[in-house]
MOPAC internal coordinates of N, CA, C and O (Angstrom, degrees):
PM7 1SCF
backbone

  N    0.0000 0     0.00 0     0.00 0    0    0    0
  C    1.4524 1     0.00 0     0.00 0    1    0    0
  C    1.5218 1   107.86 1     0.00 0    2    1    0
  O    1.2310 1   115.47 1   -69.74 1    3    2    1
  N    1.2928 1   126.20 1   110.26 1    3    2    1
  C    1.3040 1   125.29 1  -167.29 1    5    3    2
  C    2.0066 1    83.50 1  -113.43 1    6    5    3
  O    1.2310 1   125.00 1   -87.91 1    7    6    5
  N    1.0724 1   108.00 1    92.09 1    7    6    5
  C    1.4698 1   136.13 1   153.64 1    9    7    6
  C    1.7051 1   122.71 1  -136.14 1   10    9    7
  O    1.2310 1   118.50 1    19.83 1   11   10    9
  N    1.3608 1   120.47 1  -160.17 1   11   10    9
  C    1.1320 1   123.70 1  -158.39 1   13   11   10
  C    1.8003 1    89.07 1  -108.65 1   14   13   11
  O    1.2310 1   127.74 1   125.13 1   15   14   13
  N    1.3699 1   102.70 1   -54.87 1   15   14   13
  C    1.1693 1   107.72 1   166.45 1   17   15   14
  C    1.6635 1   128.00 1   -48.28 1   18   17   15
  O    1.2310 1   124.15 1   121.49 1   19   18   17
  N    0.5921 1   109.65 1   -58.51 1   19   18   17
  C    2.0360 1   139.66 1   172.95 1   21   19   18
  C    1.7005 1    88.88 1   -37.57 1   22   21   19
  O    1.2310 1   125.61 1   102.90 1   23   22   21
  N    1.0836 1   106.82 1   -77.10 1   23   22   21
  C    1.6579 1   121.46 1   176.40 1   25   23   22
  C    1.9312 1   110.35 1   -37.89 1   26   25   23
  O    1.2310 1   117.19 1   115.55 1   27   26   25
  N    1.0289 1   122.96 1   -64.45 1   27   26   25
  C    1.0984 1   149.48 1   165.18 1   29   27   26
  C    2.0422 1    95.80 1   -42.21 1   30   29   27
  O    1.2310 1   111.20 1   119.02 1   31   30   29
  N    1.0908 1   134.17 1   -60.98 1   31   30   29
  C    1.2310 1   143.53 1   150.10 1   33   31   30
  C    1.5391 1   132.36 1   -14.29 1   34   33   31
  O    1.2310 1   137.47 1   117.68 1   35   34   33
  N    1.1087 1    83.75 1   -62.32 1   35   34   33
  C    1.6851 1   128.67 1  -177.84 1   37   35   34
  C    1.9486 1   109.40 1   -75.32 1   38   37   35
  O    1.2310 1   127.36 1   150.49 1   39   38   37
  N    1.0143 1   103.43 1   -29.51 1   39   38   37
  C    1.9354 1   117.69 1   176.27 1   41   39   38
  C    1.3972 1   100.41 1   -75.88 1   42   41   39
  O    1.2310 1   132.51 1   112.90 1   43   42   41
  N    1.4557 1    93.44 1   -67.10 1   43   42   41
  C    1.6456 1   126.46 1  -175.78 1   45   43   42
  C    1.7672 1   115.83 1   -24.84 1   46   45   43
  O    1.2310 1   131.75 1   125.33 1   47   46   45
  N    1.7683 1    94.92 1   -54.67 1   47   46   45
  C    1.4237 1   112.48 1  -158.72 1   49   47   46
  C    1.6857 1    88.22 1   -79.09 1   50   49   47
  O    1.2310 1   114.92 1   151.18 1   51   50   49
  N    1.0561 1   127.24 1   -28.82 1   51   50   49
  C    1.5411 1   131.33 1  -159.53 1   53   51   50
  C    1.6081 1   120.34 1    71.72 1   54   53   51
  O    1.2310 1   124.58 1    15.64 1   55   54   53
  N    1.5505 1   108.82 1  -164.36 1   55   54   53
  C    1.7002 1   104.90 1   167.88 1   57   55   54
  C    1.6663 1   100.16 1   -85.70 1   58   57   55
  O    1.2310 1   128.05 1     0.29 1   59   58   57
  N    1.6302 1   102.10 1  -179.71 1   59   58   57
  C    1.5698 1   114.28 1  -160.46 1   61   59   58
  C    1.1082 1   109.73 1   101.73 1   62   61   59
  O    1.2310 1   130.54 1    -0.88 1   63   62   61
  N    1.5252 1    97.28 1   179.12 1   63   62   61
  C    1.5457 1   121.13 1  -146.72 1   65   63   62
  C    1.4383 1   105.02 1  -117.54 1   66   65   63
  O    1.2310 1   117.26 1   -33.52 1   67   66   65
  N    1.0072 1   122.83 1   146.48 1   67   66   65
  C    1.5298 1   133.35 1   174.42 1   69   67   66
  C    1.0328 1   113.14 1  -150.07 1   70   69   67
  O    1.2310 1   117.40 1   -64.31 1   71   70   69
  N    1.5475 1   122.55 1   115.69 1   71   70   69
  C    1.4884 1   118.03 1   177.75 1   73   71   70
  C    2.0136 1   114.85 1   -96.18 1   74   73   71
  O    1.2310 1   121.45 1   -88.49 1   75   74   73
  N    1.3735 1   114.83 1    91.51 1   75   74   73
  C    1.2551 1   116.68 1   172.41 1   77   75   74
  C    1.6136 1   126.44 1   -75.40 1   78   77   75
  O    1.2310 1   124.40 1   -44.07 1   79   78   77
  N    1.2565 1   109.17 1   135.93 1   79   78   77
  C    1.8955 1   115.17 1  -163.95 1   81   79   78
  C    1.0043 1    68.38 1  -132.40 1   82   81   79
  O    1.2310 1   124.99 1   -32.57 1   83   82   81
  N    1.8719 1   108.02 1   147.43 1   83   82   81
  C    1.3414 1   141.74 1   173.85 1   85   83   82
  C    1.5047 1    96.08 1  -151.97 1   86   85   83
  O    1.2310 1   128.56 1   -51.67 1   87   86   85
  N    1.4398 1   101.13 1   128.33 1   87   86   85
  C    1.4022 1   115.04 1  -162.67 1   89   87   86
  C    1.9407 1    89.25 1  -150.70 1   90   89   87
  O    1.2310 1   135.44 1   -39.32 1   91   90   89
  N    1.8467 1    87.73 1   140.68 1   91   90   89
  C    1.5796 1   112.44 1  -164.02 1   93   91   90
  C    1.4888 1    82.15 1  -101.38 1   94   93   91
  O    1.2310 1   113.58 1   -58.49 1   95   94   93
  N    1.5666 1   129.75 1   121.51 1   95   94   93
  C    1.3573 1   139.03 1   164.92 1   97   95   94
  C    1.7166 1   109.64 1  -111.70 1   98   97   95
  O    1.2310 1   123.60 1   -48.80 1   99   98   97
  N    1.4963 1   110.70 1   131.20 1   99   98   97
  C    1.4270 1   105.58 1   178.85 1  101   99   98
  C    1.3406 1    86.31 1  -116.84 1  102  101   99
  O    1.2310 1   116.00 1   -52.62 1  103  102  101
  N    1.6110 1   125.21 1   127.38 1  103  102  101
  C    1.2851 1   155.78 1  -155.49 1  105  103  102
  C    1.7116 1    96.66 1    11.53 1  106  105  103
  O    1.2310 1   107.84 1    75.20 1  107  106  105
  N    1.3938 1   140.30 1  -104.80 1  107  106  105
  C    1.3241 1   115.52 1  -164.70 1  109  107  106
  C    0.9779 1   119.02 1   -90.17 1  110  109  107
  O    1.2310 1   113.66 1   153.84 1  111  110  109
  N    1.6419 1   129.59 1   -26.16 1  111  110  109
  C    1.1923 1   144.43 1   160.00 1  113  111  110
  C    1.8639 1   146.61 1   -77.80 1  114  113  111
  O    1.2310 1   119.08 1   -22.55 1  115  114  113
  N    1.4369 1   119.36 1   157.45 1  115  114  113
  C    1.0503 1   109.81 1  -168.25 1  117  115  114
  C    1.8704 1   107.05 1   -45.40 1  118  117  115
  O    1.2310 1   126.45 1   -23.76 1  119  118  117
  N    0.7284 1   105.20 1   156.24 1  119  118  117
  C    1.7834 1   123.56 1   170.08 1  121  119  118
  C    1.4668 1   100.02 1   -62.39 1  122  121  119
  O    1.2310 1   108.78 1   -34.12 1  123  122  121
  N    1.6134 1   138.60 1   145.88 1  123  122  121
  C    0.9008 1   123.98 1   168.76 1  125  123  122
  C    1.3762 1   129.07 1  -101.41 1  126  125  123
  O    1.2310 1   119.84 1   179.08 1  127  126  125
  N    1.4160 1   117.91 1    -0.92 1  127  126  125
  C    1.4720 1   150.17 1   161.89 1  129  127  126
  C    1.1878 1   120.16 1  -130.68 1  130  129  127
  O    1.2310 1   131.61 1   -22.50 1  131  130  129
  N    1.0359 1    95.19 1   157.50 1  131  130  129
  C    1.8676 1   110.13 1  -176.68 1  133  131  130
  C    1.5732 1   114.71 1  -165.59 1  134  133  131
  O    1.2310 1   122.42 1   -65.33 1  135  134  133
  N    1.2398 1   112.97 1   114.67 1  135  134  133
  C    1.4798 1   128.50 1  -162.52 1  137  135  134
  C    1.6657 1   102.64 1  -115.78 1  138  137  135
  O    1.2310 1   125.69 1   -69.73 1  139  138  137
  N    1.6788 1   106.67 1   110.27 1  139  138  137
  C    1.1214 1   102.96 1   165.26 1  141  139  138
  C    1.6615 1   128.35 1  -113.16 1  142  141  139
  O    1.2310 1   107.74 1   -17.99 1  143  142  141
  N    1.2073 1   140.48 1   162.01 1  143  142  141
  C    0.9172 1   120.94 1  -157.25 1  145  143  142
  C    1.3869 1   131.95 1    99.75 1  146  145  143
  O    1.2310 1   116.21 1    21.69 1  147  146  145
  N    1.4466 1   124.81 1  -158.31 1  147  146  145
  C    1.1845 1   143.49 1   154.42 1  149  147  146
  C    1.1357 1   116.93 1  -137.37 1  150  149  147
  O    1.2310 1   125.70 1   -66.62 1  151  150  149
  N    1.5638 1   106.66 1   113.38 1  151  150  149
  C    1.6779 1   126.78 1  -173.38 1  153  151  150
  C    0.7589 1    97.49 1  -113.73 1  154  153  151
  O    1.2310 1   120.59 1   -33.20 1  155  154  153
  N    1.9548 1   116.47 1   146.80 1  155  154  153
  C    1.5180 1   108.45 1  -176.94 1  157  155  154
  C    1.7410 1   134.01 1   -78.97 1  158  157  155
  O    1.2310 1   133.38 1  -161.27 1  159  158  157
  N    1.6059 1    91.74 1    18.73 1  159  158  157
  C    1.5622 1    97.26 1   169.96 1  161  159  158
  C    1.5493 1   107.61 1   -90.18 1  162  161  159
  O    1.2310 1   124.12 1   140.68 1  163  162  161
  N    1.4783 1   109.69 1   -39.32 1  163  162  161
  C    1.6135 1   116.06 1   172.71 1  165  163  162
  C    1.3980 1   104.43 1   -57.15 1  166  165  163
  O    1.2310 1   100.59 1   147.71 1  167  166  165
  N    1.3376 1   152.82 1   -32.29 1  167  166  165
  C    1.2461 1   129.21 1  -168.01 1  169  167  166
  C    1.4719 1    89.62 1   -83.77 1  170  169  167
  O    1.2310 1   112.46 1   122.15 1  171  170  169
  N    1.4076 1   131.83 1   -57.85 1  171  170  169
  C    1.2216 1   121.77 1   179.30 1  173  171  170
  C    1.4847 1   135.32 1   -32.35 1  174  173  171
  O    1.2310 1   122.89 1   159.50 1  175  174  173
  N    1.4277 1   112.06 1   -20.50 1  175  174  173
  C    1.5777 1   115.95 1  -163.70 1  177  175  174
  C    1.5749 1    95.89 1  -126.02 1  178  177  175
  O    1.2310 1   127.72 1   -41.60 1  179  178  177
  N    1.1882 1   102.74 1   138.40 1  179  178  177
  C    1.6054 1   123.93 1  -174.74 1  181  179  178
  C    1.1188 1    72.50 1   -65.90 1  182  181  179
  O    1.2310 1   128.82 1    -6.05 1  183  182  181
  N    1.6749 1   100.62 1   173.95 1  183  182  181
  C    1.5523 1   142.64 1   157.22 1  185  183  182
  C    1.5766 1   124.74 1   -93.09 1  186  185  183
  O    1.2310 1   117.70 1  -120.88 1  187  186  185
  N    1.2395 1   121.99 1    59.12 1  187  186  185
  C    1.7305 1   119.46 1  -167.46 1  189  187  186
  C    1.4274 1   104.49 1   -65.93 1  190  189  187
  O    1.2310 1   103.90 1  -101.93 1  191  190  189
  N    0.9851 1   147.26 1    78.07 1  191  190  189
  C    1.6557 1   141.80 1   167.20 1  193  191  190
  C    1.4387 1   111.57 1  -114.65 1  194  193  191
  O    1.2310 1   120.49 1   -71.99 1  195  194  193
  N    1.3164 1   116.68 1   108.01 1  195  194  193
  C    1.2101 1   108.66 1   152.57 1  197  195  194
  C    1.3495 1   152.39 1   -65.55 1  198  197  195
  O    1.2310 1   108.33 1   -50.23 1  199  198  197
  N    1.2704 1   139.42 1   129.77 1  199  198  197
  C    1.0805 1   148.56 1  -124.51 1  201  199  198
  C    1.4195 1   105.51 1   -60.34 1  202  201  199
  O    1.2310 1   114.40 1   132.06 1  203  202  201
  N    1.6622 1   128.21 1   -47.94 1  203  202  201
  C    1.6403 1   123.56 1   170.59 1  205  203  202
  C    1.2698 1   104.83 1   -43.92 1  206  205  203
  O    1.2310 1   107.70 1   158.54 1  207  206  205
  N    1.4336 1   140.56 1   -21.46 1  207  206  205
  C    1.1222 1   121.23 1  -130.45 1  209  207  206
  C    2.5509 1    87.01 1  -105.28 1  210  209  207
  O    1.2310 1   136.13 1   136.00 1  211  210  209
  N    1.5292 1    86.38 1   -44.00 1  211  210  209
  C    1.8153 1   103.21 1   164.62 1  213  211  210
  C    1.6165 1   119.93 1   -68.40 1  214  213  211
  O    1.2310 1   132.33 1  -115.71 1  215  214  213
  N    1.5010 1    93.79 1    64.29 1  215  214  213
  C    1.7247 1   100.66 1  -179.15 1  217  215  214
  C    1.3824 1   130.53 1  -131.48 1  218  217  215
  O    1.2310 1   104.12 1   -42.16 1  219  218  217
  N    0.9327 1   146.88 1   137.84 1  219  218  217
  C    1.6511 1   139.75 1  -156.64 1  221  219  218
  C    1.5044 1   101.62 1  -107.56 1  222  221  219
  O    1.2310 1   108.23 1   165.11 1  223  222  221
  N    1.3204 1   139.59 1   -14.89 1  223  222  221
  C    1.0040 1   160.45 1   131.03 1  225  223  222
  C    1.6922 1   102.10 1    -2.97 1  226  225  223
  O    1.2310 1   121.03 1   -58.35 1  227  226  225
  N    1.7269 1   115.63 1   121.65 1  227  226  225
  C    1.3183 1   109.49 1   162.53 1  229  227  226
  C    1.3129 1   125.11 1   -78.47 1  230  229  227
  O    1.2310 1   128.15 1   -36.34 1  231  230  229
  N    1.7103 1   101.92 1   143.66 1  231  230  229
  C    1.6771 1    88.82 1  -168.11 1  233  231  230
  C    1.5615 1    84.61 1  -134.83 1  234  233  231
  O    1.2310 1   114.80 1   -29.04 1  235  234  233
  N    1.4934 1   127.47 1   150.96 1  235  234  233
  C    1.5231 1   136.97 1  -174.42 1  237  235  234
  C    1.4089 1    98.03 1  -101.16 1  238  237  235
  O    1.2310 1   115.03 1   153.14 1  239  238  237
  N    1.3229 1   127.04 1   -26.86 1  239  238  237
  C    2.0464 1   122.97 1   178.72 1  241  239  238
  C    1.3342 1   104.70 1   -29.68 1  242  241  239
  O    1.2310 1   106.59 1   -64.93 1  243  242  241
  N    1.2035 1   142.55 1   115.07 1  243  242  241
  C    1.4057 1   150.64 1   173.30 1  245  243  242
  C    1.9436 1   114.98 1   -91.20 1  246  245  243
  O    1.2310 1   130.04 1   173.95 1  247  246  245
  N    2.0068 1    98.24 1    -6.05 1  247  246  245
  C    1.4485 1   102.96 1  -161.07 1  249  247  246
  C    2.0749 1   104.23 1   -59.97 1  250  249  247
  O    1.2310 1   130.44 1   -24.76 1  251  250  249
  N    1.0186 1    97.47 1   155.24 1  251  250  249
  C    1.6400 1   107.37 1   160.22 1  253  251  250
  C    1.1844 1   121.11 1   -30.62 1  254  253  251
  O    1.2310 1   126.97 1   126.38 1  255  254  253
  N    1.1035 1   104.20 1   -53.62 1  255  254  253
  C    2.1129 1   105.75 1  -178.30 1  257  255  254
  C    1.3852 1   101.31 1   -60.53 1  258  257  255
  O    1.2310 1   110.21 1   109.91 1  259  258  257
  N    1.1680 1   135.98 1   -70.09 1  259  258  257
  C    1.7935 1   142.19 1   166.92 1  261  259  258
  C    1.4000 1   112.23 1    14.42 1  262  261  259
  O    1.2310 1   106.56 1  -109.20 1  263  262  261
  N    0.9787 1   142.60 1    70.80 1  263  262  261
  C    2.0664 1   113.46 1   150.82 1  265  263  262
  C    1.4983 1    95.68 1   -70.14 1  266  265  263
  O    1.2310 1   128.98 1   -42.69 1  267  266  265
  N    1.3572 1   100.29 1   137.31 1  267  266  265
  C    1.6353 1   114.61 1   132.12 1  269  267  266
  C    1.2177 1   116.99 1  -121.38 1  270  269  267
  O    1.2310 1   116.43 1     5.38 1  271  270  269
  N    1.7593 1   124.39 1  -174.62 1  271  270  269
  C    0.8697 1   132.03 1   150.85 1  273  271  270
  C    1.7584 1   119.84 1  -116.30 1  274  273  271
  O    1.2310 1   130.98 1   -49.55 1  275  274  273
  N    0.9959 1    96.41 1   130.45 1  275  274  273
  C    1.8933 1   117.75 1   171.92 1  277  275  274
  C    1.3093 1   115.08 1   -74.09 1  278  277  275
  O    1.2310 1   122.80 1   -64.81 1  279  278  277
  N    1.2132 1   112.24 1   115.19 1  279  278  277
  C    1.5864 1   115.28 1  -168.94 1  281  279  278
  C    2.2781 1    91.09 1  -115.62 1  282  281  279
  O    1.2310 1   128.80 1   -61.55 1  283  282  281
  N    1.0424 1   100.65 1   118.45 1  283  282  281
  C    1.4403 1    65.48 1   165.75 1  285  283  282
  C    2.1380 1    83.54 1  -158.29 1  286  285  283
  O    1.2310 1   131.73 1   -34.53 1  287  286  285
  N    1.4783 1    94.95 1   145.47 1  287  286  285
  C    1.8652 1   125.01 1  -157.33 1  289  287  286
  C    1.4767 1    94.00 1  -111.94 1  290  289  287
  O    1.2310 1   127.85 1   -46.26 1  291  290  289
  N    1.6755 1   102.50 1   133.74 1  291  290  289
  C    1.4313 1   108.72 1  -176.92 1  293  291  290
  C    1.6985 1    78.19 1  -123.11 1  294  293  291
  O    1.2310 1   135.75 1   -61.50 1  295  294  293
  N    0.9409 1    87.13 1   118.50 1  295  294  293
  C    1.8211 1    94.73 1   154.62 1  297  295  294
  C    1.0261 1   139.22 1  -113.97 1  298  297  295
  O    1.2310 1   114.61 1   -31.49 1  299  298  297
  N    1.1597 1   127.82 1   148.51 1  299  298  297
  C    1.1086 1   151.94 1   174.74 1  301  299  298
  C    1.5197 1   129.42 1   -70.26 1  302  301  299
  O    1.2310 1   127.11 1    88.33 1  303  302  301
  N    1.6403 1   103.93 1   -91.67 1  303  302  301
  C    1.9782 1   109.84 1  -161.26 1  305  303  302
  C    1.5494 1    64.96 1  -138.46 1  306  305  303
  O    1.2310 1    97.84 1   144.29 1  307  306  305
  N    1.4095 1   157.15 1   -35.71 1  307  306  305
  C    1.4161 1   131.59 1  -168.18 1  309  307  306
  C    1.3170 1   123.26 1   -62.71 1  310  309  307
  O    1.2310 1   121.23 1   -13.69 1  311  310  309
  N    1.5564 1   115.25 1   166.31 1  311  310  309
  C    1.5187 1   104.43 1   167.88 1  313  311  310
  C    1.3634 1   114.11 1  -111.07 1  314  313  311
  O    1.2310 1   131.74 1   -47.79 1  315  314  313
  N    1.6115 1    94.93 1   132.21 1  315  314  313
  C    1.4755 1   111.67 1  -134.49 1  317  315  314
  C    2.0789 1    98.89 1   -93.40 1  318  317  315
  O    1.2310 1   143.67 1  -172.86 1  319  318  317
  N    0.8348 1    71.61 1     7.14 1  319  318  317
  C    2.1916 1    90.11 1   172.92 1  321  319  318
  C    1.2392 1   101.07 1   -69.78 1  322  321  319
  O    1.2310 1   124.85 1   107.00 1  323  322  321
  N    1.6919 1   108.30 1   -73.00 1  323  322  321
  C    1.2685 1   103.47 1   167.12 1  325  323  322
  C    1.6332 1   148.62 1   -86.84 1  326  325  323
  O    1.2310 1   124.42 1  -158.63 1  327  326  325
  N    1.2550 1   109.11 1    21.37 1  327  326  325
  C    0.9672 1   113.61 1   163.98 1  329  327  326
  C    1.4806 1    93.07 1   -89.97 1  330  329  327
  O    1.2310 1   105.97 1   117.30 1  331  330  329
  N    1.3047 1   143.65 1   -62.70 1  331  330  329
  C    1.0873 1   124.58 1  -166.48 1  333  331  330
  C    1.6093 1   131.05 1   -45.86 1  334  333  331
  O    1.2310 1   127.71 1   151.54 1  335  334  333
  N    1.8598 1   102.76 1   -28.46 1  335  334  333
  C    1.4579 1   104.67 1  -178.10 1  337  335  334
  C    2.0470 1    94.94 1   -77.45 1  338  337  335
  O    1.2310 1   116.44 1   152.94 1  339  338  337
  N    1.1071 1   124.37 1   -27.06 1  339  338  337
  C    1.8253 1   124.13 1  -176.07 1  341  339  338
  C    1.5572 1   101.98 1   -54.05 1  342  341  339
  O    1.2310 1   121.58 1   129.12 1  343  342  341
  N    1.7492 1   114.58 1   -50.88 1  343  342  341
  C    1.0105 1   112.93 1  -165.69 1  345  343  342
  C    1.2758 1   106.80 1   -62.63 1  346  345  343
  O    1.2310 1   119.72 1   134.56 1  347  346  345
  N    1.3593 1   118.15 1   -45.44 1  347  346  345
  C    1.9127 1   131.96 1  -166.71 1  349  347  346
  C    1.3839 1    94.25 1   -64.03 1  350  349  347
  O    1.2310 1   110.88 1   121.76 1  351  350  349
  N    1.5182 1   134.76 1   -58.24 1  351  350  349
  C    0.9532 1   128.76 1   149.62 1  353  351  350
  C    1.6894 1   159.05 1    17.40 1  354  353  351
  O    1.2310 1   137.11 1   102.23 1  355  354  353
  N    1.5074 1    84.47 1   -77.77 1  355  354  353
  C    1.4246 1   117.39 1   162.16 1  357  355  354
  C    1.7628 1   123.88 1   -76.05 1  358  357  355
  O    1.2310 1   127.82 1   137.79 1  359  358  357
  N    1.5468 1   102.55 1   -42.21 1  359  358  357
  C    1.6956 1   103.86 1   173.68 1  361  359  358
  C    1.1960 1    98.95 1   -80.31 1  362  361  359
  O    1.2310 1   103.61 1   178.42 1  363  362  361
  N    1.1040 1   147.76 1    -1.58 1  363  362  361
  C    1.6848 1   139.47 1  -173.90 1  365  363  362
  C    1.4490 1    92.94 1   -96.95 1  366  365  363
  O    1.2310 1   109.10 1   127.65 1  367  366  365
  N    1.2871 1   138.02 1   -52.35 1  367  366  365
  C    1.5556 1   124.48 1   165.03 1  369  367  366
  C    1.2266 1   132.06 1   -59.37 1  370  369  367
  O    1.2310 1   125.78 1   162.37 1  371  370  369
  N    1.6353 1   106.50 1   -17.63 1  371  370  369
  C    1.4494 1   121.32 1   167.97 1  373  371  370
  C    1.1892 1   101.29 1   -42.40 1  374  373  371
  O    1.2310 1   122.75 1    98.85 1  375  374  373
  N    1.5148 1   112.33 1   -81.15 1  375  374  373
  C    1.5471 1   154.74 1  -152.05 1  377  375  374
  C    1.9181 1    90.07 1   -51.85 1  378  377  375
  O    1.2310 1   117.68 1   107.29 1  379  378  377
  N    0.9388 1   122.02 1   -72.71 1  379  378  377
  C    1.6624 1   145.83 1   164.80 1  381  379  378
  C    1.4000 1    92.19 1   -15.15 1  382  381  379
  O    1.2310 1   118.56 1    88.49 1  383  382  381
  N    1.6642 1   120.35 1   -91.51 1  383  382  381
  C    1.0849 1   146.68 1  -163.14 1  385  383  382
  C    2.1234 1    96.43 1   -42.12 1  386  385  383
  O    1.2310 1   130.75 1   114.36 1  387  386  385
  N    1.2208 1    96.86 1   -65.64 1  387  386  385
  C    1.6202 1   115.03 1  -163.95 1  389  387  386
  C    2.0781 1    94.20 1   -45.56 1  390  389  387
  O    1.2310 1   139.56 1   127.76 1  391  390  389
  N    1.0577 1    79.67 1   -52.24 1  391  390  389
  C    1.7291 1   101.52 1  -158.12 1  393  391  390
  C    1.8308 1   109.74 1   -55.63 1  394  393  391
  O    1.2310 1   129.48 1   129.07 1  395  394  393
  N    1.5738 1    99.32 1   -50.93 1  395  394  393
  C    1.6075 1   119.17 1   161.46 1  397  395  394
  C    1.4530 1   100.76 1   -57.34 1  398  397  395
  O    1.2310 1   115.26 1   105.56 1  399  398  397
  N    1.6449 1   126.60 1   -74.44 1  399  398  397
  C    1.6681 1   108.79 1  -176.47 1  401  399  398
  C    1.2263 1   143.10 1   -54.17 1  402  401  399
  O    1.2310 1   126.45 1   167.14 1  403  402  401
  N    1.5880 1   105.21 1   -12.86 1  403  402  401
  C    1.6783 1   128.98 1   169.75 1  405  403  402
  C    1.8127 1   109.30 1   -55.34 1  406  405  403
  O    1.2310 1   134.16 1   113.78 1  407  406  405
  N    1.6207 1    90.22 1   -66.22 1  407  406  405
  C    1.3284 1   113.70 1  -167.07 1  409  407  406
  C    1.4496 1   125.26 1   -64.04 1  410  409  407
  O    1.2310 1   126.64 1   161.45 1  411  410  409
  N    1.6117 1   104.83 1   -18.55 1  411  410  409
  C    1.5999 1   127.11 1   159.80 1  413  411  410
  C    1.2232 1   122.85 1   -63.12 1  414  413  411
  O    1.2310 1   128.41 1   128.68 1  415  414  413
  N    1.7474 1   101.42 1   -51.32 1  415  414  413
  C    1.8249 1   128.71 1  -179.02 1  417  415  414
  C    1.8568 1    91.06 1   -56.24 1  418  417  415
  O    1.2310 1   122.08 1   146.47 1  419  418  417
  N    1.0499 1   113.62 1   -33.53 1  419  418  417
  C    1.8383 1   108.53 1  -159.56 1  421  419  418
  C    1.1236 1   114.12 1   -96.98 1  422  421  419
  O    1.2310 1   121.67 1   157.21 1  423  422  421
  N    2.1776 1   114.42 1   -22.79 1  423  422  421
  C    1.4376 1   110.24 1   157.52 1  425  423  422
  C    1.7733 1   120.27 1   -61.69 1  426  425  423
  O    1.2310 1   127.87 1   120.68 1  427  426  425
  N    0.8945 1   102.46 1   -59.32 1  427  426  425
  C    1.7350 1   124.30 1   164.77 1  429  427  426
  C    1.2914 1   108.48 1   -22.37 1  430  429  427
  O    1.2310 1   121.23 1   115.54 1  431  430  429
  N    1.3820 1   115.26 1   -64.46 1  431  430  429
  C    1.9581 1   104.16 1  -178.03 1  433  431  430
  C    1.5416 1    88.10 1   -95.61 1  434  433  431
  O    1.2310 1    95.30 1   -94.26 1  435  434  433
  N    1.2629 1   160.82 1    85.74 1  435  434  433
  C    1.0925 1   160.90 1   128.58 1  437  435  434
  C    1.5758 1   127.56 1   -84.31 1  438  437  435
  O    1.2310 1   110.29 1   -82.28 1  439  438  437
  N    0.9101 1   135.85 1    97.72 1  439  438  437
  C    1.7752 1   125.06 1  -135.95 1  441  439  438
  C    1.7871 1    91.97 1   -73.61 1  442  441  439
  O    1.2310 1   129.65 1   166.77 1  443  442  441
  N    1.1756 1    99.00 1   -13.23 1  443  442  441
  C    1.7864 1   120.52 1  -170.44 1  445  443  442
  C    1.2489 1   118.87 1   -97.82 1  446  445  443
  O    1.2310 1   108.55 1   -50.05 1  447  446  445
  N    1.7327 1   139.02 1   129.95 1  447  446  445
  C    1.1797 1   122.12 1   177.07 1  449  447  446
  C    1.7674 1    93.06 1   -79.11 1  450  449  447
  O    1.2310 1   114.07 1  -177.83 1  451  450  449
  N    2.0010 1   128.84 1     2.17 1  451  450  449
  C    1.5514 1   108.62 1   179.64 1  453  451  450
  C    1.4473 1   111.84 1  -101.74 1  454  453  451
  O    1.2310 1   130.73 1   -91.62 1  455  454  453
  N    1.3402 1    96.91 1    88.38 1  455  454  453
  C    1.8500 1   116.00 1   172.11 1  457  455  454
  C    1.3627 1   106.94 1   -92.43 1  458  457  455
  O    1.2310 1   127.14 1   -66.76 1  459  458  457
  N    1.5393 1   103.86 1   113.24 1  459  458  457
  C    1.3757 1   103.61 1  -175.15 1  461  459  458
  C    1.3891 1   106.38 1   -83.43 1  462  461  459
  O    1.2310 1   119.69 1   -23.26 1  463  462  461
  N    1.6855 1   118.20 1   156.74 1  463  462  461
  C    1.2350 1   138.12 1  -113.55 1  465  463  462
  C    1.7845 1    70.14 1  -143.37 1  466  465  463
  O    1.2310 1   108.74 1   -58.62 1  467  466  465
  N    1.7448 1   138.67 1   121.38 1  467  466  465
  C    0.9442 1   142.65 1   169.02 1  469  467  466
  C    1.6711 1   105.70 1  -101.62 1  470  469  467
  O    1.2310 1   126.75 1   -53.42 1  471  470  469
  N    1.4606 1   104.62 1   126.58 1  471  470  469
  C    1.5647 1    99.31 1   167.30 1  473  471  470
  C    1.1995 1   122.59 1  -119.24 1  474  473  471
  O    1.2310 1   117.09 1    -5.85 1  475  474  473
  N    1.2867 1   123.15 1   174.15 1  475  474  473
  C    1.9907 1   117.19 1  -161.78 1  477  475  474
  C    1.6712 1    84.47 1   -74.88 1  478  477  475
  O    1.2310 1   120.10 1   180.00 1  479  478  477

């Protein structure tokens, strides 16, 4: 996380080791795909997600429809407070980042300059 915060994170946590696993779960189980990147079926296919669904927010729903992601930190000698706020951190700019480059990718092929503009 090259922020001010991130940095601040990064002091916080100290030196040491932390082993972070991030794991794609579709309701209780592993995910059975996982597409990273841009494949040329992903540029082809909109993004339909509704907005509850783009949340960093813990949620316990275990149903089928569900992705989450499983974050879970083995530590070591760090302090593991802040590593946890770096990680939360870091997927929250993910999410930001992803969400802004989507919504660019969809003005761009828009045959229309009227791309409607969704607000919370």
């Amino acid at each position: 996380t090259l922020t001010n915060q991130g940095r601040i994170y990064s002091r916080q946590a100290g030196s040491g080791i932390a082993v972070i696993q991030v794991s794609l779960l579709h309701g209780s189980s592993s995910a059975s795909r996982i597409c990273i990147g841009k494949g040329d079926k992903m540029l082809e296919t909109s993004l339909r997600v509704s907005k509850e669904y783009m949340s960093l927010n813990p949620n316990n729903d275990d149903s089928k429809e569900t992705y989450k992601l499983l974050i879970k930190v083995t530590n070591t000698t760090v302090d593991i407070d802040a590593i946890q706020k770096w990680v939360y951190l870091s997927l929250c700019q993910v999410l930001a980042a992803y969400t802004i480059e989507h919504h660019r990718a969809s003005c761009l092929q828009s045959p229309s300059n009227d791309v409607p503009v969704l607000s919370s």
